[in-house]
MMTF fields as JSON, N, C-alpha, C and O atoms, coordinates in Angstrom:
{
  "mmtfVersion": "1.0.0",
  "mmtfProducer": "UNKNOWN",
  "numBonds": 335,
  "numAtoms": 336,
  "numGroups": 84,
  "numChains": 1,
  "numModels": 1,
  "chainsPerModel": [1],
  "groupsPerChain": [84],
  "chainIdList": ["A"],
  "bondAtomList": [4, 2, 8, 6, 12, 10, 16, 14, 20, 18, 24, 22, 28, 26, 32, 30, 36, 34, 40, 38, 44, 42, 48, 46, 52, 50, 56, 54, 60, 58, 64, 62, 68, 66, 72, 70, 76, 74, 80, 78, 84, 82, 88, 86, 92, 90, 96, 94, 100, 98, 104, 102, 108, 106, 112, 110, 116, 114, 120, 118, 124, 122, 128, 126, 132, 130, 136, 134, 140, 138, 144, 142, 148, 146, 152, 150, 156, 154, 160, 158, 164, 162, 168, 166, 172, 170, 176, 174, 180, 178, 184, 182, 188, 186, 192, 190, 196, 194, 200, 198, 204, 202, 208, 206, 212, 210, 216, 214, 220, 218, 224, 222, 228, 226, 232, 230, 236, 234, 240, 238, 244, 242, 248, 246, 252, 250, 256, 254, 260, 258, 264, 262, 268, 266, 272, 270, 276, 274, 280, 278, 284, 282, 288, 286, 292, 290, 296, 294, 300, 298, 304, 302, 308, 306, 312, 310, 316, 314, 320, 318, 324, 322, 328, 326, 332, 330],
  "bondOrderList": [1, 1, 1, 1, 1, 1, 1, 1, 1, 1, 1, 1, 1, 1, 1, 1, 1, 1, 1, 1, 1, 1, 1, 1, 1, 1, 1, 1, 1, 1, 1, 1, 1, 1, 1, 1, 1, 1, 1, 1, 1, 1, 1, 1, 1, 1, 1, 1, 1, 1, 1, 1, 1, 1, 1, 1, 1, 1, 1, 1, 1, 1, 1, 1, 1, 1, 1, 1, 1, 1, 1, 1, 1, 1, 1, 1, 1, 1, 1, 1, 1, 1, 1],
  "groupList": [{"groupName": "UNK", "atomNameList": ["N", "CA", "C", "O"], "elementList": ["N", "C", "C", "O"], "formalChargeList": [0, 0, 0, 0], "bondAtomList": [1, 0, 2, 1, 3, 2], "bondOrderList": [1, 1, 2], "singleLetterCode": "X", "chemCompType": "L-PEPTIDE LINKING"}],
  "groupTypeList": [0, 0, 0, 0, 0, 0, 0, 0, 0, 0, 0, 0, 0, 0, 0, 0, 0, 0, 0, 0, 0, 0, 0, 0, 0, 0, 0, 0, 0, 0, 0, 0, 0, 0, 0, 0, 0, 0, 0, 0, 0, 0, 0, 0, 0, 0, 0, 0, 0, 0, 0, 0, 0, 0, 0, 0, 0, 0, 0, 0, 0, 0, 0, 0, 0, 0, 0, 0, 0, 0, 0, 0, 0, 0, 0, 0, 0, 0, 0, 0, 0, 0, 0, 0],
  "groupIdList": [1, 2, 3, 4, 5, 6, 7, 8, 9, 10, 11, 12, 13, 14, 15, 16, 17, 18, 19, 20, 21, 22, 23, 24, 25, 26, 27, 28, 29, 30, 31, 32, 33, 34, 35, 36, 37, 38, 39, 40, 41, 42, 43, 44, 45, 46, 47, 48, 49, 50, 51, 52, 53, 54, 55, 56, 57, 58, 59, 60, 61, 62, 63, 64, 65, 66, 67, 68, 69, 70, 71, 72, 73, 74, 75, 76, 77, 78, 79, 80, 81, 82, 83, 84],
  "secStructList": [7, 7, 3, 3, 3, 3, 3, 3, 3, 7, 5, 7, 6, 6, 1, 7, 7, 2, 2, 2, 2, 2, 2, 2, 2, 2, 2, 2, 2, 2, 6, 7, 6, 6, 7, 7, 7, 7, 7, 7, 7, 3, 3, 3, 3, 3, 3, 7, 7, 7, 1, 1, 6, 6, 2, 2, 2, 2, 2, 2, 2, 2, 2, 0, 0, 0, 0, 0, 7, 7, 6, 6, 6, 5, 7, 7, 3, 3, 3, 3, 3, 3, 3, 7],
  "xCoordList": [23.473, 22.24, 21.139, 21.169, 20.346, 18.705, 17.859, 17.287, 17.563, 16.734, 15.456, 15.35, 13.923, 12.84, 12.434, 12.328, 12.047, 11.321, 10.197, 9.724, 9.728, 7.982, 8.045, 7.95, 8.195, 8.254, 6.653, 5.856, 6.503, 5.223, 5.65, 6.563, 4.908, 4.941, 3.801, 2.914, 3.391, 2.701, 2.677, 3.588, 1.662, 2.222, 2.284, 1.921, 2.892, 3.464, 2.762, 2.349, 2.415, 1.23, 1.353, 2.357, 0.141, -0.085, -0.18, -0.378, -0.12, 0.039, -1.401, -2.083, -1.991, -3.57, -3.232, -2.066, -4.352, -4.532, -5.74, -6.535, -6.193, -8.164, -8.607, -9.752, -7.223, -7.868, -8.203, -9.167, -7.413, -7.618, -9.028, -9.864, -9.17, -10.338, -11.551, -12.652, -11.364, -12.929, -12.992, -13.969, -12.209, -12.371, -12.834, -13.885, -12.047, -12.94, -14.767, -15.699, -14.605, -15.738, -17.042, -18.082, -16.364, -17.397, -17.529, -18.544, -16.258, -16.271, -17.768, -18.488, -17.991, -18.754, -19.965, -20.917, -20.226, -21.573, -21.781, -22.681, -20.969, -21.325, -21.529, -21.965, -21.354, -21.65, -20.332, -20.389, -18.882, -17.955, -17.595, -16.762, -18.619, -18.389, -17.339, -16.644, -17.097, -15.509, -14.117, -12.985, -14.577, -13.14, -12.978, -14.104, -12.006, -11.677, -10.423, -10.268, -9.762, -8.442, -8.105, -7.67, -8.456, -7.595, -6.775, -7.114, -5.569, -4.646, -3.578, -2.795, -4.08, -4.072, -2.788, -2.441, -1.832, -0.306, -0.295, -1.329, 1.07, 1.552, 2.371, 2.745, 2.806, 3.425, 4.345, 4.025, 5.271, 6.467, 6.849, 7.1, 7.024, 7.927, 9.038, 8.804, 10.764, 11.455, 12.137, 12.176, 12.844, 14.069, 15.207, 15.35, 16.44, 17.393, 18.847, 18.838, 19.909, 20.721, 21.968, 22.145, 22.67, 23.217, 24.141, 23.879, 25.413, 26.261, 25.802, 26.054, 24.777, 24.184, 22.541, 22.013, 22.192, 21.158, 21.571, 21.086, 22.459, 22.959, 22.697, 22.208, 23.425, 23.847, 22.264, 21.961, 21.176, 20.232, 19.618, 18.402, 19.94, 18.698, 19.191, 18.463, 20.427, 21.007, 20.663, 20.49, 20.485, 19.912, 18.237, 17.626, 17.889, 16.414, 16.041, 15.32, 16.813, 15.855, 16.759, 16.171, 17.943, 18.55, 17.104, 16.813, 16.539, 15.707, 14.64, 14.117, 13.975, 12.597, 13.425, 12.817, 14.322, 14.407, 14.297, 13.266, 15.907, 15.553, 14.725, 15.026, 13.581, 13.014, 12.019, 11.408, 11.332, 10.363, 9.314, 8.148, 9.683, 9.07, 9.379, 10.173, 9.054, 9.209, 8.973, 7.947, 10.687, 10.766, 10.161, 9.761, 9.837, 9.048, 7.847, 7.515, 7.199, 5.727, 5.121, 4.092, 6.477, 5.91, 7.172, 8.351, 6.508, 7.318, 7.728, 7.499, 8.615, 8.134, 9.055, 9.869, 8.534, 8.869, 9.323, 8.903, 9.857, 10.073, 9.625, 9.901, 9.077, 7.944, 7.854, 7.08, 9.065, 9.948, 11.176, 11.366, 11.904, 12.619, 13.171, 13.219, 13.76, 13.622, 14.858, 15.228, 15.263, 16.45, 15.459, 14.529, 15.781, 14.845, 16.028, 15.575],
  "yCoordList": [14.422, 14.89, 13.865, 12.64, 14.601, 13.777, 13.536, 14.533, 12.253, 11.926, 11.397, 10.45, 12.083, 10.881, 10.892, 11.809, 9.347, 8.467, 7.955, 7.42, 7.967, 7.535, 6.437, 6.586, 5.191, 3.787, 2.986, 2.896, 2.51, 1.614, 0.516, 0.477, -0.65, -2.093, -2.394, -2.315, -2.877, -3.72, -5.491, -6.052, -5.958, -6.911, -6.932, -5.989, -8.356, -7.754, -8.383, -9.465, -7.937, -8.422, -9.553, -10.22, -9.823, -11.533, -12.064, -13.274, -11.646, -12.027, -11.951, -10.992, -13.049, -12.451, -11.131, -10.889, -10.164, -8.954, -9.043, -8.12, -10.589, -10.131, -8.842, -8.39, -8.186, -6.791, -5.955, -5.189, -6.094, -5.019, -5.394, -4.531, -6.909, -7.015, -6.817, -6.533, -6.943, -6.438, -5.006, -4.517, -4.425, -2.785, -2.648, -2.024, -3.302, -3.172, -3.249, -2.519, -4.455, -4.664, -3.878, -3.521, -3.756, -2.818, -1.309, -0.835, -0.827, 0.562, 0.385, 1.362, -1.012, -0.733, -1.076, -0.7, -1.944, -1.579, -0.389, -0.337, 0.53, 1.532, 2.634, 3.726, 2.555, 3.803, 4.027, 4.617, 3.547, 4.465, 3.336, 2.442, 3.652, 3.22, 3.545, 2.572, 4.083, 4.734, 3.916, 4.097, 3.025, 2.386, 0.981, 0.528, 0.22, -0.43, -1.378, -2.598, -0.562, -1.68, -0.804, 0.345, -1.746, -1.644, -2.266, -3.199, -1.668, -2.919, -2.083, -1.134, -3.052, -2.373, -2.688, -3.796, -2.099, -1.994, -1.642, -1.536, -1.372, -0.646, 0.631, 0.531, 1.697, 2.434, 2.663, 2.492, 2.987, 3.097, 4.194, 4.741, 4.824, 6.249, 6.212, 6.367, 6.005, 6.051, 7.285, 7.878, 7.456, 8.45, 7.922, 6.883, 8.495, 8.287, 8.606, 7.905, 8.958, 9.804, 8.98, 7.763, 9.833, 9.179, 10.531, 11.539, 10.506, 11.978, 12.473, 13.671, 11.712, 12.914, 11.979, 10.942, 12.784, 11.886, 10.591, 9.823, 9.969, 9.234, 7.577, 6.468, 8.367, 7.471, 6.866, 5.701, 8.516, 7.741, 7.317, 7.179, 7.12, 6.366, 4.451, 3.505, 4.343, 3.259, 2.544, 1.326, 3.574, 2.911, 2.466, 1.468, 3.379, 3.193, 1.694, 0.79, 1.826, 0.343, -0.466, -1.492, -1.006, -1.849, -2.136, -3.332, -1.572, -1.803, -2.282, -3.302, -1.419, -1.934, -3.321, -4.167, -4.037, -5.27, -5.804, -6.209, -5.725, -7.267, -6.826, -7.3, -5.822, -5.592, -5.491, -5.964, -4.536, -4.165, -4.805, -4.882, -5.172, -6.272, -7.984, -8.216, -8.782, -9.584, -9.757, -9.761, -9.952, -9.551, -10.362, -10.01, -11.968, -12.977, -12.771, -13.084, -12.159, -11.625, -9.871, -9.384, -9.252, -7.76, -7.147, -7.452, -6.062, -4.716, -4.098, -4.382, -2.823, -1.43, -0.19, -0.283, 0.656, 1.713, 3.214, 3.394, 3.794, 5.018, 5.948, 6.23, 6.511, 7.652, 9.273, 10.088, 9.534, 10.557, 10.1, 9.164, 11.116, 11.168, 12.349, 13.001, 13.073, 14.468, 14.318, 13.461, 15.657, 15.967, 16.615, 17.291, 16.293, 16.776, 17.65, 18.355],
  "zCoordList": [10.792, 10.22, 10.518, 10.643, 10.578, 11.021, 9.988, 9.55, 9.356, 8.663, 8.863, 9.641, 7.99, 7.953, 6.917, 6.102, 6.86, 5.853, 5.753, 6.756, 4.98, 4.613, 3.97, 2.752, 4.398, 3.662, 3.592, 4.527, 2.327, 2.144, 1.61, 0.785, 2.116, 1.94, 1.554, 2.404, 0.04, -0.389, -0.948, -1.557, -0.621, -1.638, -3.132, -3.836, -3.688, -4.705, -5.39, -4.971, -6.6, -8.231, -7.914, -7.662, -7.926, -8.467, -7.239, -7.342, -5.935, -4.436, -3.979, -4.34, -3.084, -2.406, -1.701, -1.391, -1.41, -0.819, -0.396, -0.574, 0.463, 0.802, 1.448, 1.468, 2.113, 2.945, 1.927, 1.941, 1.033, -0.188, -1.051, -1.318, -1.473, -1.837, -0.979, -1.452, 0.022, 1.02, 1.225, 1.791, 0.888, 0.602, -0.41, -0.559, -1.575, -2.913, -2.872, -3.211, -2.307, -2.388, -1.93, -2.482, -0.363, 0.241, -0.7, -1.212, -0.71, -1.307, -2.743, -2.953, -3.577, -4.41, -4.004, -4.688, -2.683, -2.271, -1.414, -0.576, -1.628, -0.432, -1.832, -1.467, -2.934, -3.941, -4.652, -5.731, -4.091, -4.862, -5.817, -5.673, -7.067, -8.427, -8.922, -9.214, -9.049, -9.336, -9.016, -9.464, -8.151, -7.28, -8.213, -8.42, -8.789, -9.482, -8.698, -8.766, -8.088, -7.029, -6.177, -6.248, -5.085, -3.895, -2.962, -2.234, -3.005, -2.491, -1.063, -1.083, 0.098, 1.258, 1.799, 1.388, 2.652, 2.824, 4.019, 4.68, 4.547, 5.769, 5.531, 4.363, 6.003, 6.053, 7.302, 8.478, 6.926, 8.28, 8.42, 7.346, 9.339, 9.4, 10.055, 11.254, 9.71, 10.266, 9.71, 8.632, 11.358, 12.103, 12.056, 12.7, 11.239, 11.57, 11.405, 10.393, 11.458, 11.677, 10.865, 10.905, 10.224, 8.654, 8.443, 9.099, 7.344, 7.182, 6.326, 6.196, 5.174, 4.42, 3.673, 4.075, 2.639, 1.729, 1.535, 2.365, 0.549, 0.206, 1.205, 0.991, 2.43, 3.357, 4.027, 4.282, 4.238, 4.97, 3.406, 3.536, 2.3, 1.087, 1.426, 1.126, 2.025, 1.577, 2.772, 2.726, 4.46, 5.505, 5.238, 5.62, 4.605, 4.343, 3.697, 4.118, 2.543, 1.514, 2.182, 1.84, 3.026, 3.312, 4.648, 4.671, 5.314, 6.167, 5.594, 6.042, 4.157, 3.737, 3.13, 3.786, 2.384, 1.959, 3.367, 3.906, 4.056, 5.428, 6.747, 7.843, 6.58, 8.123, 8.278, 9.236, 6.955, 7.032, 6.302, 6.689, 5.437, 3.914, 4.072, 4.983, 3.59, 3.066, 1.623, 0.944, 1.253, -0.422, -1.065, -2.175, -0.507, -1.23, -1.887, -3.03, -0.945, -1.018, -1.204, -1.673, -0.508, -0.652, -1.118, -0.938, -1.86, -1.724, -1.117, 0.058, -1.339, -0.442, -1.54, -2.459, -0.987, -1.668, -0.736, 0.407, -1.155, -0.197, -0.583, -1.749, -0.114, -0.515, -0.184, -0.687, 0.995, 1.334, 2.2, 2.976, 1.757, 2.376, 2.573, 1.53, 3.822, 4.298, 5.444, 6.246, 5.037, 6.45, 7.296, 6.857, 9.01, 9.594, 10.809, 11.712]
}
């Protein structure tokens, strides 16, 4: 079976994010009062082939801990996951 995944990496609370603060920032000189935090990441899309759910959830975060992230500093989260 064919799996994909929608993985995001942020950093983690309490970590600098200047990309995220210069979005902030701009976003409130540009008008969007409304915006309060922004904290800017990567997203990954992996493919990959596993015998069922289970198997690709366990290929997935074993990749976002040692591949995709650095657990020191960032997160990640999985955000789909889909038989394809």
């Amino acid at each position: 079976m064919r799996f994909k995944a929608l993985v995001l990496v942020t950093p983690k609370p309490g970590i600098s994010d200047p990309e995220g603060t210069t979005i902030e920032d701009a976003a409130q000189h540009l008008g969007f009062s409304g915006v309060s935090r922004v904290t800017a990441g990567r997203a990954f899309l992996v493919e990959c082939e596993a015998g069922g759910l289970a198997e690709a959830e366990a290929v997935v975060d074993s990749m976002g801990e040692r591949l995709l992230s650095n657990p020191v500093i960032q997160e990640f989260s999985v955000l789909e996951l889909e038989e394809i």
